[in-house]
C-alpha positions in Angstrom: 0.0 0.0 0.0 2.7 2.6 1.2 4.6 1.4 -1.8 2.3 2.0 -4.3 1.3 5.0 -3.0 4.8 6.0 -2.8 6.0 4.8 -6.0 3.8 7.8 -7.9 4.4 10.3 -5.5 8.2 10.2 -6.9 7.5 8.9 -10.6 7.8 12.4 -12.1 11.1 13.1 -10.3 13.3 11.7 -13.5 10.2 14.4 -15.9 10.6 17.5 -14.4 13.6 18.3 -16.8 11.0 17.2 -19.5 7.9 18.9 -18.3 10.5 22.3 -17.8 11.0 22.5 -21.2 7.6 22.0 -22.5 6.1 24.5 -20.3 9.1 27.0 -20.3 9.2 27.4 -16.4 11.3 28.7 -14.5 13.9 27.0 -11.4 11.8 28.5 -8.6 8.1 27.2 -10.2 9.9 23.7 -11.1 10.9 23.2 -7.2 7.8 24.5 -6.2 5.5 21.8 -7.9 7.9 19.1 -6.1 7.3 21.2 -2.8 3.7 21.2 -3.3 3.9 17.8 -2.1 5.5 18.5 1.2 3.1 21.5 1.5 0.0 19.3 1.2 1.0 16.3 3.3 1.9 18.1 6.3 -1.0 19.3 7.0 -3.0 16.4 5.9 -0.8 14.4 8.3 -0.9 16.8 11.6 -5.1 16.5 11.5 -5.8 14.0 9.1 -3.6 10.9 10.9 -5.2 10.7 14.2 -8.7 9.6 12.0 -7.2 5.9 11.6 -7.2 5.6 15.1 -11.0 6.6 15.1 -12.6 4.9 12.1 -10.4 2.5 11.5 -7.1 1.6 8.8 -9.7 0.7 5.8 -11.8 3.6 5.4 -8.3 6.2 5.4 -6.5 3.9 3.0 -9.1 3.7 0.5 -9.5 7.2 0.4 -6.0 7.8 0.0 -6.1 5.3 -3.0 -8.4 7.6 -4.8 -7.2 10.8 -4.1 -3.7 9.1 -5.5 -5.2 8.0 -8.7 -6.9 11.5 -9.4 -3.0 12.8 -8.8 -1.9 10.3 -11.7 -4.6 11.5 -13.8 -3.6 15.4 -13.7 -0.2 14.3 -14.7 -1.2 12.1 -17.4 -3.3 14.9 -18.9 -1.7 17.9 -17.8 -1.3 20.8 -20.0 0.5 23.0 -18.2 2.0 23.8 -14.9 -1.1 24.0 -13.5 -2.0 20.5 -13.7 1.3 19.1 -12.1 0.6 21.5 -9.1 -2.6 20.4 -8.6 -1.6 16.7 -9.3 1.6 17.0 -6.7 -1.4 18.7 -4.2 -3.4 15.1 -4.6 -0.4 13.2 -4.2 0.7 15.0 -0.7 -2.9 14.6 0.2 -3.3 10.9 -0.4 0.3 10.3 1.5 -0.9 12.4 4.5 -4.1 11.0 4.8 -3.0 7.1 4.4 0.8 7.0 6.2 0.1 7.3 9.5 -2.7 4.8 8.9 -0.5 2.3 7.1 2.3 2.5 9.2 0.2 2.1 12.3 -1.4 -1.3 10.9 1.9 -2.7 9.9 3.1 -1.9 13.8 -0.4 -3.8 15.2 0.4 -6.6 12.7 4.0 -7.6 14.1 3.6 -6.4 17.6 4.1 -9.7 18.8 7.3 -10.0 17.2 8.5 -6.4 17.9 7.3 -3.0 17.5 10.4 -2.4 15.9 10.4 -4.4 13.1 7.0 -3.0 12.3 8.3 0.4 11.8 11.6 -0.8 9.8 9.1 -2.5 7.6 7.2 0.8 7.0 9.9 2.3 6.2 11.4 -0.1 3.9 7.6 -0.1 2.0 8.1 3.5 2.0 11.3 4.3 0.5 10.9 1.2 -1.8 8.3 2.7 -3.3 10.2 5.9 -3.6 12.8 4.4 -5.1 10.8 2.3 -7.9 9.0 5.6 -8.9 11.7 7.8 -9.5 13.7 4.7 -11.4 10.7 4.0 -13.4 10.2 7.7 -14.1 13.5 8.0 -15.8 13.2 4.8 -18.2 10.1 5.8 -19.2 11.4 8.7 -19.9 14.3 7.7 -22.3 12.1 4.5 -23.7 9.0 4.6 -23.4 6.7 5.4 -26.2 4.3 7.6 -24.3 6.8 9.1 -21.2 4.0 11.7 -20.1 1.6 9.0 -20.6 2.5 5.5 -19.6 4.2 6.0 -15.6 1.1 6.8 -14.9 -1.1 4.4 -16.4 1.0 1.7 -14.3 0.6 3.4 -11.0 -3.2 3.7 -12.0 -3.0 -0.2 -12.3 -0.9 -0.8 -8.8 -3.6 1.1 -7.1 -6.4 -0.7 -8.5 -4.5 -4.1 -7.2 -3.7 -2.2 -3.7 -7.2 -1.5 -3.2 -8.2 -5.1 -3.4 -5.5 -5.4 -0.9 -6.9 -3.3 1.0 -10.3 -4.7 0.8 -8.8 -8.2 2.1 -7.9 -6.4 5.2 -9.8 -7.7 8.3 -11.9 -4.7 9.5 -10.3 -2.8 12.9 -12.2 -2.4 15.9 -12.3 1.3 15.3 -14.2 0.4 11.9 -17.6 1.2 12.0 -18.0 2.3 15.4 -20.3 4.6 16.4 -18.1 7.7 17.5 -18.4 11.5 18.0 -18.4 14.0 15.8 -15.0 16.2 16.3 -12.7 19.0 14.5 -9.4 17.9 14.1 -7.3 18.1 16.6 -3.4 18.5 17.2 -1.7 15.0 17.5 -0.1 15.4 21.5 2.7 13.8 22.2 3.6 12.2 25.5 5.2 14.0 27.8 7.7 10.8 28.8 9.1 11.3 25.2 8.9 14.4 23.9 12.9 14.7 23.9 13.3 11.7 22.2 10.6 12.8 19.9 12.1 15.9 18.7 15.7 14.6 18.1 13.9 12.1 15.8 12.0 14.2 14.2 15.3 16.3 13.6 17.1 13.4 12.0 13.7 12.4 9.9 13.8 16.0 8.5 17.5 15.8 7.5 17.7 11.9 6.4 14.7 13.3 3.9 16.4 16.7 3.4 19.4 15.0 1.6 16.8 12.6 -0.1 14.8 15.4 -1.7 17.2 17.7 -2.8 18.3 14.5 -4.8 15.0 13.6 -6.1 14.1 17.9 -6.8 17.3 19.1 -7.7 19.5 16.7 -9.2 17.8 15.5 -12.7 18.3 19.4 -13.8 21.6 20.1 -12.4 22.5 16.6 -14.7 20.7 17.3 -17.7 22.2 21.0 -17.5 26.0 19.4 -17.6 24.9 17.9 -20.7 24.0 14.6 -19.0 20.5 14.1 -20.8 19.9 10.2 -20.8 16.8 10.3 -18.8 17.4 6.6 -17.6 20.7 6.7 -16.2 18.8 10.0 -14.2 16.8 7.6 -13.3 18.8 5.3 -11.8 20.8 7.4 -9.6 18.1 8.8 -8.4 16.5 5.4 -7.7 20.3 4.4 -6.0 19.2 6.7 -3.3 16.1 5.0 -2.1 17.3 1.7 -2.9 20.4 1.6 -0.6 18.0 3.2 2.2 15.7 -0.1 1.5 18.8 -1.9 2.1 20.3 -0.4 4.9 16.8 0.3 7.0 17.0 -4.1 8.1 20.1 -3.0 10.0 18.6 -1.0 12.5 16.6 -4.4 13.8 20.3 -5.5 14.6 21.6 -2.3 16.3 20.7 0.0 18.7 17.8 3.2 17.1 20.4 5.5 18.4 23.5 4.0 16.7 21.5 3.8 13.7 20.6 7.5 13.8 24.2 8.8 14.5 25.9 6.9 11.8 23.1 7.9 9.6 23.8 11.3 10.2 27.8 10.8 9.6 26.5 9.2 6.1 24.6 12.1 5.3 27.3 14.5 5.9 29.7 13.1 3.9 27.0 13.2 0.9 25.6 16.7 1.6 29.5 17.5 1.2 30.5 16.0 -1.9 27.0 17.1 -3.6 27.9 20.6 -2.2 31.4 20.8 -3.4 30.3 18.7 -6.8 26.3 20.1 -7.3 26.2 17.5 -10.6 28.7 18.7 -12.1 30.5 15.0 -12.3 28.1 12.2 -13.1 30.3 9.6 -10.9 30.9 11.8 -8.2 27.2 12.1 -7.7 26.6 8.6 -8.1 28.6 7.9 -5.1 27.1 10.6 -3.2 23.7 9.6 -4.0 24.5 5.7 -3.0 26.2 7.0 0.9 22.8 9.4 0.9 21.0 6.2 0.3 22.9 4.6 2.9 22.5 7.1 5.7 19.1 8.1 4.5 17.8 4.2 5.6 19.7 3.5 8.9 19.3 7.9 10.0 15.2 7.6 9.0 14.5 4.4 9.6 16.7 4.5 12.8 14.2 7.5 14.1 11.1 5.6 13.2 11.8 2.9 15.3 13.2 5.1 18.1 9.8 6.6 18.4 7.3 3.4 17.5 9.4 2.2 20.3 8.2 4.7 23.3 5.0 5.3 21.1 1.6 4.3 23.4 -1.0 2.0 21.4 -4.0 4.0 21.7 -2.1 6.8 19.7 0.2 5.2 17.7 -1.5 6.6 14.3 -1.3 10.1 15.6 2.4 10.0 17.0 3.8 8.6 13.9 1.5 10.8 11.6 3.6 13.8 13.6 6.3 12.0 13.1 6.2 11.7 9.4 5.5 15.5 8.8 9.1 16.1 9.8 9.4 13.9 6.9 7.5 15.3 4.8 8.7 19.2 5.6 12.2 17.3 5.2 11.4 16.5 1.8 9.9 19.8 0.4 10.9 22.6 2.4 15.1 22.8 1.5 14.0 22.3 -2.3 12.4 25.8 -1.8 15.1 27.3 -0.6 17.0 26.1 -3.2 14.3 27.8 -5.8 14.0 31.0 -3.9 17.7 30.9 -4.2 17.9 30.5 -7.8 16.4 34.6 -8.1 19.6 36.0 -7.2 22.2 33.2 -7.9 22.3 30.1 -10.3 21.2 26.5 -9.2 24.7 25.3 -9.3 25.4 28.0 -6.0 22.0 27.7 -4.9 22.3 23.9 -4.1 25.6 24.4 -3.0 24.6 27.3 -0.3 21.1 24.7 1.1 23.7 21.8 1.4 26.3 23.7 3.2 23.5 24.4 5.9 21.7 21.2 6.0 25.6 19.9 6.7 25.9 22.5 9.7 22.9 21.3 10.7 23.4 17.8 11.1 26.8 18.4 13.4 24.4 20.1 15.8 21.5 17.0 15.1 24.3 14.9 15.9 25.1 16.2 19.5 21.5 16.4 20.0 20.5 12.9 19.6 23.8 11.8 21.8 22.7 14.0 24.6 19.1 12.8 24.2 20.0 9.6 25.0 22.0 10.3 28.1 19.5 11.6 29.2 16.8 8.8 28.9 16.6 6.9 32.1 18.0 3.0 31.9 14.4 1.8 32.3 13.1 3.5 29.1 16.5 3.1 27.2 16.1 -0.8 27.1 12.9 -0.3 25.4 14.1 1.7 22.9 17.3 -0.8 22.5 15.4 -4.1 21.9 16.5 -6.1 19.6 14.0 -7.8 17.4 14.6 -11.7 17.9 
């Protein structure tokens, strides 16, 4: 479900050099259709997450698989830059409204193995999903008959087979209860980890920092060094995600916080070669996208499993719904910077300047997260140190 959902958030990645030209926008607009996204979901997932917990997984997911597919369609049809905002707008929607739902259920199905493992395997049918889309984007791209047209006629089809899926589901308690009426609320998180929380939501918001300025920034900074084979794009931007999905398992095998710091010393290394390199060299990139990938699965899904760890049952949806608007805001919000950045200086010193900062900021994220866990007291330290058998 997260995959799918996922996978066409991120097909258009390896297009927007494509969809640029044929609509003759500008840097800023172009990062602010991929930041539409982040724009969306955050909100969606601050008052939208905590319904799951009311109503029930089913009734959140299905909605998110139709707001998804109306998100394909604007692409598929668009044209003009109007239509890829507004499909970018359904996409963060859908996500927002489906992740803490999906990522609560797959905690309730392996609590009795670990809580844990449930988030690691959220995470790894999150990025995968990532990672497929913006691969596929690119060889559809350079292949593909139909490029504009075909991505999203496949994601079209993997929702229709996830909503089957999600009609096999057995039906929550939550499901067709009789409940009041309410306006959305702010998800609260408990007081006993509120530290915790906001360290991981720190490293969630940089592990997805370096991941979107890859996925928003890099296919132009390529195709502008006169790299312009949309599939090998592509594939570095798929490396990313993929060596997350590879890395995340670890963390079941080491300790959240070790996963989070030498995340975070992975991510630094990559936000330093892309800021001294920003795509000018094709290999150079591809290594810095592969130890992003790397620190991106162990820092994020290190986090994840930090706080599914401390997280109480009753509000599980709602605490990881906060969690994953850090994410989200992660995601979006530095590409921004880098388009707002682009009115006074080129895109080559514009990613350059938002990567030298995310850097700084990681060396103080760093320190944080050690402190943090000083700080916990032994009896709530084990918990967060289990390993999953």
């Amino acid at each position: 479900m997260l995959a799918a959902l996922t996978f066409g958030a991120y097909l258009p990645s390896s297009l927007y050099p494509g969809y640029q030209h044929a609509f003759r926008a500008d840097d800023l607009t172009m990062t602010l259709v991929y930041a539409v996204f982040a724009l969306v979901s955050a909100p969606a997932l601050l008052l939208l997450s905590p319904v799951s917990d009311a109503f029930g997984a089913r009734p959140a997911l299905r909605a998110g698989l139709v707001t998804a597919a109306l998100g394909s369609v604007c692409f598929m049809l668009a044209p003009g830059v109007e239509w890829l905002v507004a499909g970018r707008a359904a996409q963060g929607l859908a996500l927002g409204v489906t992740t803490g739902a999906a990522a609560a259920l797959v905690s309730e199905e392996t609590e009795g193995r670990g809580a844990r493992r449930g988030a690691v395997l959220a995470g790894i049918a999150f990025v995968a999903g990532t990672a497929l889309g913006a691969a596929a984007g690119g060889f559809f791209a350079q292949y593909a008959p139909a490029p504009y047209v075909m991505p999203f006629v496949l994601h079209l089809v993997l929702l229709a087979i996830a909503w089957y899926a999600v009609s096999a589901l057995v039906p929550t308690a939550a499901e067709g209860a009789r409940v009041p009426r309410r306006s959305p609320t702010m998800p609260r998180i408990p007081k006993g980890m509120r530290a915790l929380f906001a360290t991981a939501s720190a490293v969630g918001f940089l592990a997805w920092t370096t991941a979107g300025l890859f996925l928003a920034i890099i296919p132009a900074l390529l195709a502008r060094s006169g790299r312009h084979n949309m599939a090998v794009i592509g594939c570095i931007l798929g490396s990313v995600l993929l060596c997350s999905a590879l890395t995340q398992p670890l963390v079941g095998r080491i300790s959240a916080r070790s996963a989070q710091l030498v995340g975070l010393g992975a991510l630094l290394v990559s936000l330093s070669l892309l800021s001294l390199t920003a795509g000018r060299s094709t290999p150079l990139t591809l290594v810095a996208a592969v130890v992003a990938g790397a620190g991106h699965g162990l820092a994020y899904a290190g986090a994840a499993a930090a706080v599914d760890a401390r997280a109480p049952g009753k509000d599980r949806g709602a605490v990881t719904g906060a969690l994953y608007l850090s994410f989200y805001l992660g995601s979006g919000l530095p590409a921004v910077a880098v388009g707002l950045l682009t009115l006074p200086f080129s895109l080559t010193t514009a990613t350059s300047l938002v990567t030298s900062v995310a850097a700084v900021l990681v060396l103080l994220t760093s320190a944080a997260v050690a402190e943090v866990d000083r700080t916990v007291p032994t009896t709530k330290r084990k918990l967060v140190l289990v390993r999953v058998k």
